[in-house]
N, C-alpha and C positions, 0 to 999 in steps of 0.2 A: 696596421698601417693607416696614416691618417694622409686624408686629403685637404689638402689646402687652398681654397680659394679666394682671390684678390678683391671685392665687390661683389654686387647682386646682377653684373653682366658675365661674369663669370658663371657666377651660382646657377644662375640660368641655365648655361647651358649643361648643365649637370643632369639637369632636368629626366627622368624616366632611367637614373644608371645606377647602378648598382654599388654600395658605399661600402662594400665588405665588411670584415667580420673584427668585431673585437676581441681583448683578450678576455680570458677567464678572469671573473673575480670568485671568491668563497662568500658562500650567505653565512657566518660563523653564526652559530648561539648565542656570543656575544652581541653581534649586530641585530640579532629578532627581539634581543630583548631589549638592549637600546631605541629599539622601532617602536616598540613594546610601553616604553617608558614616554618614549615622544607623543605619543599616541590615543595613551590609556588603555587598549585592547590589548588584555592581561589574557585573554582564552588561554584557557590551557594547551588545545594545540597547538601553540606556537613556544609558550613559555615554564612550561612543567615537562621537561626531559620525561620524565619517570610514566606520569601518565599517559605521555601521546606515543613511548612506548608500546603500551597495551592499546591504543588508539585504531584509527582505520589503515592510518599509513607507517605506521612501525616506529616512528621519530617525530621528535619537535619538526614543524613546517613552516617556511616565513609564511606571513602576512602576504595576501595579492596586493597587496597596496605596497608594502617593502619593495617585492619584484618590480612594480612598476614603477615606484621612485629610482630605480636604479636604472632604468632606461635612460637617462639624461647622462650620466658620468659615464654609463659604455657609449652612448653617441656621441658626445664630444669624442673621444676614441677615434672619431669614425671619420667625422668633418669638421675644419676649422676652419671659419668664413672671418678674413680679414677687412677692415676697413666698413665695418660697419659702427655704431654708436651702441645701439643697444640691439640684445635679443630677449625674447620675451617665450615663452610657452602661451600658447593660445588655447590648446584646449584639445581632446580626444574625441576623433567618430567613432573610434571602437577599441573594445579590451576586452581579450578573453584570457581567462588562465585554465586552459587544458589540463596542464598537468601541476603537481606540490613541487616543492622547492623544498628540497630534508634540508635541515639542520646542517651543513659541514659539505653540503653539495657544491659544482663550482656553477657560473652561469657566466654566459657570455652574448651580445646582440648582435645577430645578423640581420641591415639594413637595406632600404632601398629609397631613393629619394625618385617619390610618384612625381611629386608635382611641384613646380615654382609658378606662384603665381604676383602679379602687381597687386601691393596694397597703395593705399597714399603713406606715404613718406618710405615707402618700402616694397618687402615680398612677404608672401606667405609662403612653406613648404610643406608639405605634406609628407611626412615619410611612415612606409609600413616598416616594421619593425618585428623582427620576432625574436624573445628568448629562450635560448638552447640552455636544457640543463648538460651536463658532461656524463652523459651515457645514458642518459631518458630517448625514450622510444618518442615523447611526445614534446611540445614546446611548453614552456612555463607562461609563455606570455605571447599573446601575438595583438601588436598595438599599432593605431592609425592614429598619428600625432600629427600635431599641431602647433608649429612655430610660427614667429614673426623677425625680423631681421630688417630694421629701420637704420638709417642713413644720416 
């Protein structure tokens, strides 16, 4: 379910609530290696089925970098801020990936928007963000992002 908001008076006051959950997407094989090719980081645990079998975690694993590019298409999910010009990614206080991401696993981001803050010509927002694998114990990803949202 997506929220929609009209402006950065709006957006405000969103401030400190809770942006709920998006849906499940799949990390297919095909997409780690696509990431893979984008990339150049051919590791085999990510990109040779066969050896990351025998590996530490039993299956090909995306990249932490894959999981965390995917953090932007589950947030849009999440909130749609109208009436602005442009949005921009700003940049991460923190990223940790607790747990692997298999091969054929689904993942989905459960959000929260910490903070709206005044930039010049805009806001900053701060959201933590974590992602849930579909029946992992732990989170794949738990991120403090950083956007911008100009006028």
């Amino acid at each position: 379910m997506s929220i929609t908001v009209n402006g950065l008076d709006e957006l405000k006051k969103l401030a400190g609530s809770d942006l709920g959950t998006s849906d499940w997407i799949e990390v297919t094989q095909d997409r780690i290696d696509t990431f893979a090719n984008a990339t150049g980081d051919h590791q085999w645990i990510h990109t040779d089925p066969e050896r990351a079998a025998q590996g530490p975690f039993g299956a090909p694993i995306a990249h932490g970098y894959l999981t965390l590019s995917l953090f932007i298409p589950l947030f849009t999910q999440l909130l749609d801020v109208r009436g602005v010009t442009t949005k921009v990614n700003y940049g991460l206080d923190k990223v940790r990936f607790p747990a692997p991401v298999k091969a054929g696993s689904r993942i989905r981001l459960v959000a929260r928007l910490s903070s709206v803050e005044d930039v010049p010509g805009g806001v900053q927002i701060t959201v933590d963000g974590t992602v849930e694998v579909d029946g992992g114990t732990k989170p794949a990803a738990v991120v403090r992002s950083l956007s911008r949202f100009y006028v």
